[in-house]
Backbone as CSV, one residue per row, in Angstrom:
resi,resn,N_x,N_y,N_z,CA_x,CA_y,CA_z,C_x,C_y,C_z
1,UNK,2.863,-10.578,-149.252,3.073,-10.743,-147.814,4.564,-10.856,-147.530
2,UNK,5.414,-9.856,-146.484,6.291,-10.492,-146.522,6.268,-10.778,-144.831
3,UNK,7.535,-11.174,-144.362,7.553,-11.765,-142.915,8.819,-11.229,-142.226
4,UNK,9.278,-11.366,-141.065,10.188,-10.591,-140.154,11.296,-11.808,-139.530
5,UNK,11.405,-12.653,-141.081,12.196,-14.247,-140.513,14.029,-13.615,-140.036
6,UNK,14.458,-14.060,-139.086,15.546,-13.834,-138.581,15.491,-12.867,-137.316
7,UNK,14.555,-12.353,-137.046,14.837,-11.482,-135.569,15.340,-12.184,-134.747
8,UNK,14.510,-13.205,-134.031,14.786,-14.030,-132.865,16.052,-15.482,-133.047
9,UNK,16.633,-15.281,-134.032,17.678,-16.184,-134.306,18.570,-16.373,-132.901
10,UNK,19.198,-15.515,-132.157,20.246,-14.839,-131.326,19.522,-15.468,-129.751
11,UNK,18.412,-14.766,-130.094,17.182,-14.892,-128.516,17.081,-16.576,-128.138
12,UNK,16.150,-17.123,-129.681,16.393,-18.805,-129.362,17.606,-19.711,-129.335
13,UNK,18.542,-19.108,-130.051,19.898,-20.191,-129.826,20.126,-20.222,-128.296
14,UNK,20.559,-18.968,-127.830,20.982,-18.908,-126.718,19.940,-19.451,-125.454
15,UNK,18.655,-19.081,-125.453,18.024,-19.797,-124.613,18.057,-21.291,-124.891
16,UNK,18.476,-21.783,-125.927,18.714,-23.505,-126.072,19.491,-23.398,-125.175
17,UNK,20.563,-22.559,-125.366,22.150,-23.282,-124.648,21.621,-22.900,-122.984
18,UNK,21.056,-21.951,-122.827,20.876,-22.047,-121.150,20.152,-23.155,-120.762
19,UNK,19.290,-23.550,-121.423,17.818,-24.651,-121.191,19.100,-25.922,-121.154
20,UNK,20.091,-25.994,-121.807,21.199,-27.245,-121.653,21.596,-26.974,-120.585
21,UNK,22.592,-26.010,-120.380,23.198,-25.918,-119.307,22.592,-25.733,-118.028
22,UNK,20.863,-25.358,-117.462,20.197,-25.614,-116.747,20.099,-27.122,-115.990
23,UNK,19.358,-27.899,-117.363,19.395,-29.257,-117.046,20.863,-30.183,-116.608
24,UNK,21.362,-29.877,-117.275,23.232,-30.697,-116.713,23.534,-30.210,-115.891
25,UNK,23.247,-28.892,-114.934,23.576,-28.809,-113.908,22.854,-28.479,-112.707
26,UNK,21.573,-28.841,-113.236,20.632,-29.440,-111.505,20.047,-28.167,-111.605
27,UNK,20.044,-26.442,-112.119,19.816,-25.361,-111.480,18.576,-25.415,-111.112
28,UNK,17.552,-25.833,-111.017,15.986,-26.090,-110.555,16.344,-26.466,-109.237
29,UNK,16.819,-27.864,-109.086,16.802,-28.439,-107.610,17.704,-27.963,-107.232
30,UNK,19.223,-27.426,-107.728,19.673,-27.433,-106.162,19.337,-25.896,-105.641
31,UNK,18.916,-24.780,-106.397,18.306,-23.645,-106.167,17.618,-24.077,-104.851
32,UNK,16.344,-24.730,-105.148,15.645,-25.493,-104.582,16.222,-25.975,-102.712
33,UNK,17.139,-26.439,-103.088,17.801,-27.192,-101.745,18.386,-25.905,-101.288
34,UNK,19.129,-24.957,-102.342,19.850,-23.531,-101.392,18.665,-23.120,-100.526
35,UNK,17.319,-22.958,-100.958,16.424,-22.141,-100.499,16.793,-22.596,-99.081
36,UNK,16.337,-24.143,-99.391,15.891,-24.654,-98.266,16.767,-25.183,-97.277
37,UNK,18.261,-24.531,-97.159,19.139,-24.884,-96.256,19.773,-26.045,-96.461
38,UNK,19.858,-26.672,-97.472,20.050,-28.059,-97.847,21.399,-27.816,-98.730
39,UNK,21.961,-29.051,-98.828,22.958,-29.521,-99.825,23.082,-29.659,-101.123
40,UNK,24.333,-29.665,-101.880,24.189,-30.804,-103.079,23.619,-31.887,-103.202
41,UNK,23.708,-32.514,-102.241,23.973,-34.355,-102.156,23.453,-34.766,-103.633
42,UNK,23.819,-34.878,-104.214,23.089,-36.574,-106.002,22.546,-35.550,-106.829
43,UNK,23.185,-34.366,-106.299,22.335,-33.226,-107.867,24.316,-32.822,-108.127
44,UNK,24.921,-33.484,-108.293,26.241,-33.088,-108.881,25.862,-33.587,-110.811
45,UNK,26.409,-32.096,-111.574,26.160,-31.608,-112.423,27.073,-31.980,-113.506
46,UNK,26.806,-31.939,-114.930,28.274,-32.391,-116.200,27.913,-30.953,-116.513
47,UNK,29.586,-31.509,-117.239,29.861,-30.199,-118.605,29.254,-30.350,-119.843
48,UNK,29.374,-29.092,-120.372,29.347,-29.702,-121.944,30.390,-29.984,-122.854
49,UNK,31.378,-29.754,-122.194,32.543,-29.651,-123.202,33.183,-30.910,-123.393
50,UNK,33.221,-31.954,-124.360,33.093,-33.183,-125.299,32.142,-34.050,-125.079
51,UNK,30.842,-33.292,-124.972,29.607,-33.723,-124.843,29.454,-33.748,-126.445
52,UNK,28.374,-34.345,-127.087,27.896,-34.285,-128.221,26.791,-33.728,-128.129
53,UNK,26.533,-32.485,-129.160,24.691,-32.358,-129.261,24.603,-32.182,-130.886
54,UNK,23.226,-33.004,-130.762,22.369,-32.980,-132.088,21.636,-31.735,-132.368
55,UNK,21.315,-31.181,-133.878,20.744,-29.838,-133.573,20.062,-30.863,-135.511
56,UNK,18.741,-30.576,-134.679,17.998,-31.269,-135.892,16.778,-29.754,-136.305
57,UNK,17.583,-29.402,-137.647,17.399,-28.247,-138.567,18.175,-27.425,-138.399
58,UNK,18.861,-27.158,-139.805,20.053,-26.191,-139.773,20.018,-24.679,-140.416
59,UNK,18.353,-24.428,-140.025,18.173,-23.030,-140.893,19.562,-21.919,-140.042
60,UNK,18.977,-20.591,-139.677,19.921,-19.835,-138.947,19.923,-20.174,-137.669
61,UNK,18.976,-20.118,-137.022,18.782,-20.868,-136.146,19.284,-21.971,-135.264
62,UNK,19.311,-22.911,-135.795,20.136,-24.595,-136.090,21.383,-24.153,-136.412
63,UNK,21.969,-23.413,-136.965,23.521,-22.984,-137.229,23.925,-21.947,-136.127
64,UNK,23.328,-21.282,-135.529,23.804,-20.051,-134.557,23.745,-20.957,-132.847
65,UNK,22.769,-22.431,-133.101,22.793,-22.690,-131.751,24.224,-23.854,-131.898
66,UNK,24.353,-24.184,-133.204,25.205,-25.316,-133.260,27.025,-24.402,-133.238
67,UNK,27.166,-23.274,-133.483,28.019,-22.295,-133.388,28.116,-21.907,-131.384
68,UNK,27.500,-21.760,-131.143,27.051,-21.885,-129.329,27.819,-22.616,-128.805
69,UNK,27.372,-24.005,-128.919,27.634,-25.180,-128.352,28.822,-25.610,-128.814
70,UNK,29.793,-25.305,-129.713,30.827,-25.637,-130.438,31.772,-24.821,-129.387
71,UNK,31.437,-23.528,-129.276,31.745,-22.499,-128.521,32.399,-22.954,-126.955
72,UNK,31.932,-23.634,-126.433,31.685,-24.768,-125.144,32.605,-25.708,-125.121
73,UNK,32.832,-25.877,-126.698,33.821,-27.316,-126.442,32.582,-28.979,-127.028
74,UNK,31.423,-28.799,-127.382,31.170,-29.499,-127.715,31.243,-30.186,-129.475
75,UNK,31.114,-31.379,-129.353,31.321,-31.932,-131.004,29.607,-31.578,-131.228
76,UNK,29.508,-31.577,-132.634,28.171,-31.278,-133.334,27.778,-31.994,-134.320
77,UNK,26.788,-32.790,-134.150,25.980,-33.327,-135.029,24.774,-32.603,-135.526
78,UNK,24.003,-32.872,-136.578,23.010,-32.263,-137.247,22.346,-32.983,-138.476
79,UNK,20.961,-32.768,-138.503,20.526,-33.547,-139.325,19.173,-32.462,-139.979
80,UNK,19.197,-32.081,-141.176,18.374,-31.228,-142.182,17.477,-31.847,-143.093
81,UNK,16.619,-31.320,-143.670,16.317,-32.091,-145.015,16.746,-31.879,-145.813
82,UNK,17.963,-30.771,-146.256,19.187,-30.855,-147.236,19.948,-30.361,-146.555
83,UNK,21.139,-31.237,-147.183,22.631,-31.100,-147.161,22.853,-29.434,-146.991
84,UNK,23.536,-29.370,-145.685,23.801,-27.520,-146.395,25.597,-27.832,-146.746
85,UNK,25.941,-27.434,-147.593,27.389,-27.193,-148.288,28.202,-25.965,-147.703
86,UNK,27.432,-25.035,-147.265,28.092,-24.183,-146.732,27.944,-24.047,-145.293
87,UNK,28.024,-25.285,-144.720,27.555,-24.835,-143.064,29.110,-25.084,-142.441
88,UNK,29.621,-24.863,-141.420,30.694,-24.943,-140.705,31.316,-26.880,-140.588
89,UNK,32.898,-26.047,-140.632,33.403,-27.612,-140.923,33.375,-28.325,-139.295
90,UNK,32.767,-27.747,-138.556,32.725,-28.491,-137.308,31.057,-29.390,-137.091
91,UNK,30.308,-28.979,-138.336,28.733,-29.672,-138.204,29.598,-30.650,-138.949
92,UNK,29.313,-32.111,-138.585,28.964,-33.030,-139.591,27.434,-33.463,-139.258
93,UNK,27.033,-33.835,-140.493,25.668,-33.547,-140.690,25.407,-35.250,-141.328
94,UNK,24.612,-35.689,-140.708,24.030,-37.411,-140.734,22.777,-37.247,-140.640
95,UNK,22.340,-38.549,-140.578,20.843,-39.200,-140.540,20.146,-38.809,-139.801
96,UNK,18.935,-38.492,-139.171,18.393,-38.531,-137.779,18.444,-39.603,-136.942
97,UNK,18.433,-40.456,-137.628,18.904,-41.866,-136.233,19.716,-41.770,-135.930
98,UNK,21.054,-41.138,-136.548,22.327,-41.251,-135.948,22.306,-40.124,-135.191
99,UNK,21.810,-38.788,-135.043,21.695,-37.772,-134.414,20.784,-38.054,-133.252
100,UNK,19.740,-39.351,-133.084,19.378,-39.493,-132.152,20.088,-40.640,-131.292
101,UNK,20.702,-41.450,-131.676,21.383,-42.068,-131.211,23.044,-42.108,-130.230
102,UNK,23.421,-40.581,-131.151,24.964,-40.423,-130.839,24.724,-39.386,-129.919
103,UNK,23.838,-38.405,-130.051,23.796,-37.192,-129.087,23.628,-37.413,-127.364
104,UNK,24.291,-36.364,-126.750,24.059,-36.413,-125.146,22.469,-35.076,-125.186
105,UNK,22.989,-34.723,-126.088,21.296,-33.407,-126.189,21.361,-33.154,-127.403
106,UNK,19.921,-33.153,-127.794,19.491,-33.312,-129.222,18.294,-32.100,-129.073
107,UNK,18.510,-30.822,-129.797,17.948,-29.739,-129.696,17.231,-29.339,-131.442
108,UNK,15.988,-29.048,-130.938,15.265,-29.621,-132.151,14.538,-27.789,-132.714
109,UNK,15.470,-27.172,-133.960,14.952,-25.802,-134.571,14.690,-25.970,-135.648
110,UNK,13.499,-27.225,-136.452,12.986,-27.370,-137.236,11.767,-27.075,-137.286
111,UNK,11.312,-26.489,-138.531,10.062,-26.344,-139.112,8.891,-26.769,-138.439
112,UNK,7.310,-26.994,-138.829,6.698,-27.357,-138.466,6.379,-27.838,-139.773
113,UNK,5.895,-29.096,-140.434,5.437,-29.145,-141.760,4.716,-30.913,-141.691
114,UNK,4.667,-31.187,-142.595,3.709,-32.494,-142.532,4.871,-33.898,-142.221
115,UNK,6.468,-33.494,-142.903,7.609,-34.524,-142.576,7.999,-34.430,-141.240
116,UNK,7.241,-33.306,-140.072,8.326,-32.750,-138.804,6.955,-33.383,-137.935
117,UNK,5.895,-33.317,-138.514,5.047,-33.496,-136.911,4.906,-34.841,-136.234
118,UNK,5.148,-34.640,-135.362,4.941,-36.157,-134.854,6.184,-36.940,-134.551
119,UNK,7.106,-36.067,-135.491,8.445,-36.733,-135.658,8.987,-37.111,-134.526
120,UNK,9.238,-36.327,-133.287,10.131,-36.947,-131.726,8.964,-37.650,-131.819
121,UNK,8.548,-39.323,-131.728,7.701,-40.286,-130.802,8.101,-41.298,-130.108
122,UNK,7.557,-42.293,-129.519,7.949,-43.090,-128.704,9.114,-44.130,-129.794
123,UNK,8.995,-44.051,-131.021,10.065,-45.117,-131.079,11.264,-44.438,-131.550
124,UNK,11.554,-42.862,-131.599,12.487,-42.460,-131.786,13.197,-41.515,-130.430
125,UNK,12.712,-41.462,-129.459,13.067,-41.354,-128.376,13.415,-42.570,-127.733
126,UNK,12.903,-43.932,-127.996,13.915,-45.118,-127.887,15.225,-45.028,-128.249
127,UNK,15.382,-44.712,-129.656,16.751,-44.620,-129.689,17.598,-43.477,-128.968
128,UNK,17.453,-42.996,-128.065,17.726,-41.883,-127.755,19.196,-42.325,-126.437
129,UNK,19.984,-41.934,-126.315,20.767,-42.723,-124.615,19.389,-42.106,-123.360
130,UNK,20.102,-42.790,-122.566,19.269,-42.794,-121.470,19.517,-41.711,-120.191
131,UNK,20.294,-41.165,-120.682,21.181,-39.849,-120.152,20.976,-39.003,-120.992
132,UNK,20.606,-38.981,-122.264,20.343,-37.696,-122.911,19.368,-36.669,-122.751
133,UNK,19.744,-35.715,-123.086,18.410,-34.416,-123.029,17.909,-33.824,-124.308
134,UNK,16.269,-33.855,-124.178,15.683,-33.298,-125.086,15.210,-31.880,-125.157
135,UNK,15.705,-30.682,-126.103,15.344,-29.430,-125.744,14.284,-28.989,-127.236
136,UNK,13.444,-28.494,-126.917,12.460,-28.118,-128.081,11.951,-26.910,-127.680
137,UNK,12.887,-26.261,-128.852,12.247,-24.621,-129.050,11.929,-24.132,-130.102
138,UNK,11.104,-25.631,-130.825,10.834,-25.340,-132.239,9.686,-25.078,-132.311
139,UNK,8.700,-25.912,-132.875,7.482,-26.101,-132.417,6.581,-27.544,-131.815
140,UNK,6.121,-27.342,-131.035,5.096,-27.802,-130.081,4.735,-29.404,-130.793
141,UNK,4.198,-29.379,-131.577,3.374,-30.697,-132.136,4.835,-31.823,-133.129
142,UNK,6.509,-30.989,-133.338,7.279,-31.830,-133.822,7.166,-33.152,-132.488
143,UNK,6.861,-32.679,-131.323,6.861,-34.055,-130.488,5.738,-34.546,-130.174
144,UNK,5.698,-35.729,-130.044,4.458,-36.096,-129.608,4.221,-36.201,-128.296
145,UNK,3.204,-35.716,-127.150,3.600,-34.807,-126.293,3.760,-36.305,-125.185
146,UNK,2.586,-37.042,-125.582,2.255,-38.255,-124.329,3.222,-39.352,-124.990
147,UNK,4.312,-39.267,-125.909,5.196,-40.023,-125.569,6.148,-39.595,-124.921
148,UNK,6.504,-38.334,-124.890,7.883,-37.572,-124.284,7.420,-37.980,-122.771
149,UNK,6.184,-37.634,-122.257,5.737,-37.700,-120.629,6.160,-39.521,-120.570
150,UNK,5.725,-40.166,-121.610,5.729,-41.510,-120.861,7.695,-41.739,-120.992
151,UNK,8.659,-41.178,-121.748,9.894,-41.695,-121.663,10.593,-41.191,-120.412
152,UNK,9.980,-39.919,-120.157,10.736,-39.473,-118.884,10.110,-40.252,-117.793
153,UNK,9.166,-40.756,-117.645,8.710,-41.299,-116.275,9.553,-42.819,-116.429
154,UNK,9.458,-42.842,-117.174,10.268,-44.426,-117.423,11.614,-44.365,-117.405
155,UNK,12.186,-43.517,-117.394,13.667,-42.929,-117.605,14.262,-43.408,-119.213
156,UNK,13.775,-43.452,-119.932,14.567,-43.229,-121.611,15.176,-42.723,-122.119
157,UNK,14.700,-41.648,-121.067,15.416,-40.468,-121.547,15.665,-39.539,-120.184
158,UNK,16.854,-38.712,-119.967,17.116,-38.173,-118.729,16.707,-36.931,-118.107
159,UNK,15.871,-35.962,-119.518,15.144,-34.632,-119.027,14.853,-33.927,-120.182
160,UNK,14.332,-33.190,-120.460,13.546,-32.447,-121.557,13.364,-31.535,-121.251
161,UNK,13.704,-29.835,-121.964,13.391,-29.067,-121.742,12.246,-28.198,-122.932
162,UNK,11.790,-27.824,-122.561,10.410,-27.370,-123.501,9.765,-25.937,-123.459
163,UNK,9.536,-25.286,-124.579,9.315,-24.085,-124.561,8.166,-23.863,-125.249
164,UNK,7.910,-25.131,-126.333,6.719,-24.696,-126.856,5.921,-26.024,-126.630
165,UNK,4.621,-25.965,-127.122,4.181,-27.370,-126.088,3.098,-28.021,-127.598
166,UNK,1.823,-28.928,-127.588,1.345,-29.788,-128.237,0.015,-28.254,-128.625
167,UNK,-0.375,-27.478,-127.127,-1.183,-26.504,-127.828,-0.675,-24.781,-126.708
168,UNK,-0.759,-23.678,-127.484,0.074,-22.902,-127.194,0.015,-22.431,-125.847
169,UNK,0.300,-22.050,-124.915,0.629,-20.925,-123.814,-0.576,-19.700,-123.390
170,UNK,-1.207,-19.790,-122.620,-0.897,-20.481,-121.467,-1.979,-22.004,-120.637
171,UNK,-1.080,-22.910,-120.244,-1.687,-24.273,-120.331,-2.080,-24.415,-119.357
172,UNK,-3.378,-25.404,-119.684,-4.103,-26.303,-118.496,-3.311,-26.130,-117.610
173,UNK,-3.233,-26.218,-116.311,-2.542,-26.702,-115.207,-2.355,-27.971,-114.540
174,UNK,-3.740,-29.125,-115.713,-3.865,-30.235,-115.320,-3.201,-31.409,-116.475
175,UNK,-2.537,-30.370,-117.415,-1.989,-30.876,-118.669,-0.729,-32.484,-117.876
176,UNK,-0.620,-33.627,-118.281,-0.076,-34.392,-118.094,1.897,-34.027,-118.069
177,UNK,2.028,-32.975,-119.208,3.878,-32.772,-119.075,4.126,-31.969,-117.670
178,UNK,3.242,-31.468,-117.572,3.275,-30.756,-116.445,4.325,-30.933,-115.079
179,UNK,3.724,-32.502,-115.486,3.860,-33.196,-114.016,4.850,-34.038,-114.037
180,UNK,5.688,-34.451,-115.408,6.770,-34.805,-115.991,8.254,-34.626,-115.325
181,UNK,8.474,-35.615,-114.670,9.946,-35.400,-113.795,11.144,-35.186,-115.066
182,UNK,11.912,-34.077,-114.175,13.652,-34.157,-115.004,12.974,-32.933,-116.158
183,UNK,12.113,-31.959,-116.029,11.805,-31.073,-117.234,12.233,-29.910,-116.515
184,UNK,12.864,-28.916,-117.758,12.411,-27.508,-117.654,11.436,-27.541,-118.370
185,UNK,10.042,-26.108,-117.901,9.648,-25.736,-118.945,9.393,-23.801,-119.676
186,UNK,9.030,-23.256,-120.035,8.956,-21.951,-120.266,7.538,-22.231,-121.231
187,UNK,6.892,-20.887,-121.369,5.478,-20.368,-122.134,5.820,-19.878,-123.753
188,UNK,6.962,-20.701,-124.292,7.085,-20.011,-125.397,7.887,-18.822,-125.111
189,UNK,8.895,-18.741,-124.686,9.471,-17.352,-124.407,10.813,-17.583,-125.572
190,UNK,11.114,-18.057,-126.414,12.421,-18.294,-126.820,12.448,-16.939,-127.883
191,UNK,11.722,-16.666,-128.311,12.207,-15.495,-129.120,11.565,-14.262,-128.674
192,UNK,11.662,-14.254,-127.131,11.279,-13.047,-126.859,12.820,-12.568,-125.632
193,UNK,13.207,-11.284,-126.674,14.037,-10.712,-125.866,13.833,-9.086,-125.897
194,UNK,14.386,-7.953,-125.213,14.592,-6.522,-125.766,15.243,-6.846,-127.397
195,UNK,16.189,-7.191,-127.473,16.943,-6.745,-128.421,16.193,-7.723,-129.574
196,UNK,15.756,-9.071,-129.402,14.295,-9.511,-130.504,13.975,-8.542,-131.292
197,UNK,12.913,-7.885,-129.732,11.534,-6.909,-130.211,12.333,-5.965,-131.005
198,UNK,13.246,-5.288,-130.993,13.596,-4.483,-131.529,14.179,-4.377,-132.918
199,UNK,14.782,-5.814,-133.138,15.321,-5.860,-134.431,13.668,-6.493,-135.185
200,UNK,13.020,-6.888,-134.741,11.634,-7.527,-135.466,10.995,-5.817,-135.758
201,UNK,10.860,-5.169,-134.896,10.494,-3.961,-135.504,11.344,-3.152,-136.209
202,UNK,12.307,-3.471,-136.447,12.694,-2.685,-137.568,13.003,-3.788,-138.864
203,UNK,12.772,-5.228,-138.802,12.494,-5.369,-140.084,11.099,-5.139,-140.540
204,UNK,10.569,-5.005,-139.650,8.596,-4.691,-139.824,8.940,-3.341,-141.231
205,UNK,9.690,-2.591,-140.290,9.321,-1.065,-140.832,10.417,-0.667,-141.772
206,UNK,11.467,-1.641,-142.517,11.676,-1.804,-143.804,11.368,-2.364,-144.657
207,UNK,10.379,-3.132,-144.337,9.490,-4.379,-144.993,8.384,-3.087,-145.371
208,UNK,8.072,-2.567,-144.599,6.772,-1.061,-144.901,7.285,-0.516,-145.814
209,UNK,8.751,0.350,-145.321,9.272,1.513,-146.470,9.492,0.733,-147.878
210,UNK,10.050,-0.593,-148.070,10.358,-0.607,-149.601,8.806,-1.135,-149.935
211,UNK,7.707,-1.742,-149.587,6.591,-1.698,-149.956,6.098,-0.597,-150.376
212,UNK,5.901,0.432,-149.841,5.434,1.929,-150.283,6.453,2.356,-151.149
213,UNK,7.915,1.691,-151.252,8.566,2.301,-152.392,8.757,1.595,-153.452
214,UNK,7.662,0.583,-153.422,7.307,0.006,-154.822,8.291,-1.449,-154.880
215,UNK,8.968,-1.549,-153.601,9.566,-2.841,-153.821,9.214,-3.797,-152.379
216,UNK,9.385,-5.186,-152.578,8.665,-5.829,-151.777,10.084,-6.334,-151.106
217,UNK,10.151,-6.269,-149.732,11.141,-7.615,-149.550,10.599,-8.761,-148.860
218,UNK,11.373,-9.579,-148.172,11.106,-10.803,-147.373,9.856,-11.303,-147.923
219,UNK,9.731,-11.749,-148.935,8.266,-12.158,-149.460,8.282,-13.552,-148.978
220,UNK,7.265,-13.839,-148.613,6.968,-15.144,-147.834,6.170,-15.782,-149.127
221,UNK,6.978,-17.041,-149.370,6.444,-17.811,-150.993,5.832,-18.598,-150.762
């Protein structure tokens, strides 16, 4: 078996960094208020630039969004289940408490596995500032969904943006995040772009040709 890992690397970093820069600068509501003839008034917006963000998993992924945001002017934290040695001298790379603790947005492109699920819950979104933002375009079940709804209603946390959810796309309408103040959300769209689809089909169809030519690549172990 092999697999088509790296297409959407490019597609999801960058929709992290818009899903940030969405939330820090109001674009939902004050859109919202343009419609409607209305003002700024209390939707005035931050930068990112000497903001801190956490980027918890540093596959390509976790390195192309933490390369982004560096890009901006922000400092970078990161937290893996190994050390990478060769990642950029602008990641320093710590604990997850300290990545949940120090970050203004903590953007989560880790795995799904038995150490990741569950992992964002109510007592690690405690440690979180109370101004920070949570963006998850990893997978769905790393958070636990009815603690994220109960920190934002409580304010623990200052907004969450979400792309993949607890079960996949397309959801209840009566689902509880739904209704979750201070969120973006999207259907899973992070690794869907033109230029995605296109590089995923053509690792499809070199993954075909060296199979039929007797050699395997991207073998999924």
């Amino acid at each position: 078996m092999s697999n088509a890992s790296g297409y959407s690397t490019e597609a999801v970093a960058e929709l992290t960094l818009g899903m940030a820069l969405s939330l820090a600068r109001n674009l939902r509501a004050v859109e919202d208020r343009c419609r409607a003839g209305q003002t700024k008034d209390g939707l005035v917006g931050w930068e990112l630039r000497g903001k801190t963000v956490g980027i918890i998993g540093l596959g390509k992924i976790g390195l192309r969004t933490a390369e982004l945001f560096h890009a901006f002017g922000a400092e970078i934290l990161a937290h893996s289940r190994t050390v990478h040695a060769d990642a950029p001298a602008y990641i320093r790379q710590t604990s997850l408490e300290d990545v949940l603790r120090s970050s203004d947005i903590v953007a989560l492109h880790c795995p799904l596995n038995d150490a990741s699920r569950g992992m964002i819950n109510a007592e690690r979104l405690s440690m979180m500032k109370e101004t920070a933002l949570l963006i998850n375009a990893a997978r769905g079940p790393v958070v636990v969904e009815q603690d994220l709804l109960s920190a934002l209603e409580r304010g623990v946390i200052a907004g969450a943006a979400l792309d993949v959810f607890e079960k996949e796309p397309p959801l209840d309408p009566s689902l509880p995040i739904l209704r979750a103040p201070n969120t973006l959300l999207t259907p899973h769209v992070a690794f869907a772009t033109k230029e995605s689809m296109l590089l995923r089909a053509e690792i499809v169809f070199d993954n075909l040709e060296n199979w039929l030519n007797g050699t395997q690549i991207n073998k999924v172990i």
